[in-house]
C-alpha positions as CSV (number, residue, x, y, z in Angstrom):
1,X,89.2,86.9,114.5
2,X,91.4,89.7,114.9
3,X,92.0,91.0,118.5
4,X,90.5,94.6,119.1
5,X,92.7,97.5,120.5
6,X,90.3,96.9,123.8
7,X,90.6,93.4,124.0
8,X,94.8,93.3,124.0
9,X,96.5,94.4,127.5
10,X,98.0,97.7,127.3
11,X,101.0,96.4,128.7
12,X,102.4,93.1,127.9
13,X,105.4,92.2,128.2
14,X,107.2,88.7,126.7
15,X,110.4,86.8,128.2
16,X,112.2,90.3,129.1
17,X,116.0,89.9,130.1
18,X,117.7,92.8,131.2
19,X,121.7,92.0,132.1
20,X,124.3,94.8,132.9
21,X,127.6,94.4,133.0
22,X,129.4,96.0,136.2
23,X,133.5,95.7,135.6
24,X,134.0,91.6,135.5
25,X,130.3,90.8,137.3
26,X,127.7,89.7,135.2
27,X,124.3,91.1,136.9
28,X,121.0,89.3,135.7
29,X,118.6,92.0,136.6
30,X,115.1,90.5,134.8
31,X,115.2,86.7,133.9
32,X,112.6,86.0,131.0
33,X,109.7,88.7,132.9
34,X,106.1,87.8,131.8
35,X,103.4,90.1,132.5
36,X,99.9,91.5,131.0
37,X,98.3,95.0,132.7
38,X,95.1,95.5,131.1
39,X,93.7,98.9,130.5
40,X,92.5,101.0,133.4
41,X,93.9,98.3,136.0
42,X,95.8,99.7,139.4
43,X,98.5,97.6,139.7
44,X,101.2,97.3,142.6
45,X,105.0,96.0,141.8
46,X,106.8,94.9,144.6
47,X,109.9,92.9,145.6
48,X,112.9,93.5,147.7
49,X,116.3,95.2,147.0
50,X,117.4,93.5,143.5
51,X,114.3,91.2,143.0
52,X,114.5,93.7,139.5
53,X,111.6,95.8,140.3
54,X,113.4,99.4,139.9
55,X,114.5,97.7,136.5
56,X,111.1,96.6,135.4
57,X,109.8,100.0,136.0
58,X,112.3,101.6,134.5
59,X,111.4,99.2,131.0
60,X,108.0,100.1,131.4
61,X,108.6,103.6,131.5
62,X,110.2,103.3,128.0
63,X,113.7,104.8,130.0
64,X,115.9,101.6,129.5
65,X,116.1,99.0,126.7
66,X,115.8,95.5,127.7
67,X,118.7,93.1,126.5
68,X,116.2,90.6,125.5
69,X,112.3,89.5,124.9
70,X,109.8,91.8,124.4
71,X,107.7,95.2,125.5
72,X,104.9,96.0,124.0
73,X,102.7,99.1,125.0
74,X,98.9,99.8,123.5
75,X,99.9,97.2,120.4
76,X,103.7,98.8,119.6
77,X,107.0,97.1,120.2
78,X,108.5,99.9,122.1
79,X,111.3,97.3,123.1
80,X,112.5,97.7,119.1
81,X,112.4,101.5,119.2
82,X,115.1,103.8,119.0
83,X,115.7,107.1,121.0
84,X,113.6,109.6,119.4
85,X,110.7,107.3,119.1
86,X,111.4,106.6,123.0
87,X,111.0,109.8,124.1
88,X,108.0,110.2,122.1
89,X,106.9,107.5,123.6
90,X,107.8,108.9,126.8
91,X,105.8,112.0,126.8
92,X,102.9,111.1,124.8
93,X,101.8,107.7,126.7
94,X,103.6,107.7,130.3
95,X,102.9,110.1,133.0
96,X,106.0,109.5,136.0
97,X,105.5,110.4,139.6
98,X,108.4,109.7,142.0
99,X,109.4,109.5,145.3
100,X,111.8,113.1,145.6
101,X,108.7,114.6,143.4
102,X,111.3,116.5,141.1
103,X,109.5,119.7,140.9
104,X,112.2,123.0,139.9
105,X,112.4,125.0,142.8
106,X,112.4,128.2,141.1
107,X,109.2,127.6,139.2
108,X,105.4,128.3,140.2
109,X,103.5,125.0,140.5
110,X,101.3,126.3,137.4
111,X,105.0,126.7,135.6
112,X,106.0,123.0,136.9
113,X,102.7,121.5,135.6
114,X,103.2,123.0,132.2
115,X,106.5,121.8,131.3
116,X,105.8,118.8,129.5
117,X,104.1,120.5,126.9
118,X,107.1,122.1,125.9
119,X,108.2,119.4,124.6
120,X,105.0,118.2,123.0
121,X,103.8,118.1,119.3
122,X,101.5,121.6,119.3
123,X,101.6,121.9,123.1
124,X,101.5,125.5,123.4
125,X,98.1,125.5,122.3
126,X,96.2,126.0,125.9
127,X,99.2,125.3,127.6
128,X,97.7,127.5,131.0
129,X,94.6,126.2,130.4
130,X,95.5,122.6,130.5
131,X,97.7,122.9,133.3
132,X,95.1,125.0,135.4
133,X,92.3,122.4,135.3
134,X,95.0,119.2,135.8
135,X,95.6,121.7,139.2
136,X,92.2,121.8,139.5
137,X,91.8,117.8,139.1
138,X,94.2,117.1,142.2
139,X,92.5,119.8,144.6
140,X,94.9,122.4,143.8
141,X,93.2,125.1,142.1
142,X,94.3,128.0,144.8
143,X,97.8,127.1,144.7
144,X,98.6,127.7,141.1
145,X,101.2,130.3,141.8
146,X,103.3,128.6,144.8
147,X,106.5,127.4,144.8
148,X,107.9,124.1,146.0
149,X,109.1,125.6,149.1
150,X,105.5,127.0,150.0
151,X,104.4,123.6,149.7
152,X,103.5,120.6,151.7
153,X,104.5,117.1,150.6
154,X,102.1,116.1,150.1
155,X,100.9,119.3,147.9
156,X,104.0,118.7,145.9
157,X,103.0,115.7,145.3
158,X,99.9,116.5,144.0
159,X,101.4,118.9,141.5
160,X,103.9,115.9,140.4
161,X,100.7,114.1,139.8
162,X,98.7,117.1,138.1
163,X,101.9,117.1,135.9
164,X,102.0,113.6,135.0
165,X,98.2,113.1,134.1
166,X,98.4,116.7,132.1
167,X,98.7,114.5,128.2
168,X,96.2,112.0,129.6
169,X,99.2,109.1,129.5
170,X,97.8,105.8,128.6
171,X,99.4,104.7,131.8
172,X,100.3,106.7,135.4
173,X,103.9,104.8,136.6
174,X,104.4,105.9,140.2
175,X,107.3,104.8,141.7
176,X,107.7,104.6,146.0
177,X,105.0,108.2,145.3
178,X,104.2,108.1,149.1
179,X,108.2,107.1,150.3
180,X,108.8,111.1,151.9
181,X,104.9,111.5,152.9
182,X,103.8,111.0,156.5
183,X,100.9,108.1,157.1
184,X,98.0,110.7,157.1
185,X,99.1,112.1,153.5
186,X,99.9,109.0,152.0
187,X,96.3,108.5,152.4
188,X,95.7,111.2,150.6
189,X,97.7,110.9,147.7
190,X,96.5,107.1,147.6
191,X,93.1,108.0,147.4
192,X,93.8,110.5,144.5
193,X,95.4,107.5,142.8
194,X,92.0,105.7,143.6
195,X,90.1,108.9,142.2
196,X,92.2,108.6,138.5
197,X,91.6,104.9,138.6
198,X,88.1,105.4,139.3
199,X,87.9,107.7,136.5
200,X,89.8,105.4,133.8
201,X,93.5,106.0,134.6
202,X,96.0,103.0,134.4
203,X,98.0,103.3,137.1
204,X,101.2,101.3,137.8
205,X,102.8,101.6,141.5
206,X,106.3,100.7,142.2
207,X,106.1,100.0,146.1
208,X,107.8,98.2,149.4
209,X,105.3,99.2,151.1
210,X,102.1,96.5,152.0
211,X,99.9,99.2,153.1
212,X,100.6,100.6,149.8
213,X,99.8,97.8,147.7
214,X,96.4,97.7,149.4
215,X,95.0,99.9,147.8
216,X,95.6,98.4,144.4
217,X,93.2,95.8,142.4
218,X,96.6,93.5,142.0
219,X,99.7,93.0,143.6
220,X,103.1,91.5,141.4
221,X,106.0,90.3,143.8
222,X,109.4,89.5,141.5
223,X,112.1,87.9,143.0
224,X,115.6,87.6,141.2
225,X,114.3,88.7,138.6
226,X,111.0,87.1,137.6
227,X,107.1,87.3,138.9
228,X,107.3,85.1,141.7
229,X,103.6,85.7,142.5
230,X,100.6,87.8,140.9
231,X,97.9,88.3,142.5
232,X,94.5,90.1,142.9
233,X,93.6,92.1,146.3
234,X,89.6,91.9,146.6
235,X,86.9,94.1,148.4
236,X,83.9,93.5,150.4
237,X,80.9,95.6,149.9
238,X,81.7,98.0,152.4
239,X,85.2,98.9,150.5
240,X,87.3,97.1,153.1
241,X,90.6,95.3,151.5
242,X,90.4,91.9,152.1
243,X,93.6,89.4,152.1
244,X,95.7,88.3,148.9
245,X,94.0,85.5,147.0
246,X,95.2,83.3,144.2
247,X,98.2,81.2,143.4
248,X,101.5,82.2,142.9
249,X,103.1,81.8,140.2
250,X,105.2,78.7,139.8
């Protein structure tokens, strides 16, 4: 029987080799990478400096190729595709949130929001509108017309998300999105993650942090290169995280 759209993992990904070449040195960044992230899963990606995590993310977010294997994303080998169809890719079926939050200073956070439809097939069609209720999503309906600098972090934050989830991405990729936030807003902007998640959002964290990955259904550790360990976080009745369980991957 064939395998329904619902059934298959929104991301899989098959034996993916990444190597760059750096003058004479040779760097293995991803070493034959399995992994499966089903649909509306909250997933955390950890590892330290070089384990290949920044690389991974940077393949799942369609904004590298990998040398070898394969990356397939809701049922299409993206890891075959060429630039255009990348970009496409790109803006129809990944919403990015980063660390530095790379709002343009000189633009309103309505005007910040709105900027991926730009570049979308038709997307001047409700442009405001859609960018006033993603505001509206991340509890920012009454700062539409502020700028970065009137901001908090964590508000700009929140417009970097309102920005990302505007073409309803297949999958949210958040990489180190609480790094420049303080403890108290990092709980915030978690907890909106949580919220989207809740609400049938995919979301993918990049983190170093453990606190972090606490808040996630499953936690992915690479080292050199591969999945050293994958496993899920559970939850008690009352919502408190409870430790790691499962085996690592041998």
């Amino acid at each position: 029987m064939a395998e329904s759209p619902h059934e298959r993992p929104l991301i899989q990904v098959v034996g993916l080799t990444k190597i760059y070449r750096v003058g004479v040195e040779t760097i293995h960044a991803l070493r034959g990478l399995d992994l499966a992230i089903g649909r509306n899963e909250m997933v955390a990606i950890m590892g330290s400096s070089g384990s290949g995590k920044s690389t991974l993310m940077n393949m799942l977010g369609c904004l590298d190729r990998p040398t070898g294997g394969s990356y397939f994303l809701n049922g299409r080998d993206v890891s075959r595709m060429g630039a255009k169809e990348l970009a496409q890719v790109r803006n129809e079926e990944i919403g990015f949130v980063f660390q530095s939050f790379e709002l343009l200073p000189r633009q309103t956070a309505l005007e910040n929001v709105e900027l991926p439809l730009i570049y979308a097939q038709g997307g001047w069609r409700g442009r405001r509108q859609r960018a006033l209720a993603a505001l509206d999503r991340v509890g920012l309906a009454n700062r539409v017309d502020h700028r970065p600098n009137q901001l908090s972090g964590g508000q700009r934050q929140r417009v970097a998300i309102a920005r990302a989830i505007l073409n309803k991405p297949s999958i949210l990729l958040a990489d180190e999105p609480t790094g420049n936030l303080d403890s108290a807003t990092t709980t915030e902007i978690l907890a909106l993650f949580r919220q989207l998640h809740a609400e049938g959002q995919t979301v993918v964290i990049v983190t170093h942090e453990d606190e972090v990955a606490a808040h996630c259904q499953r936690v992915v550790r690479l080292r050199d290169g591969r999945v050293l360990s994958d496993l899920p976080i559970g939850q008690d009745v009352a919502g408190r995280h409870l430790p790691l369980v499962g085996k690592a991957v041998g």
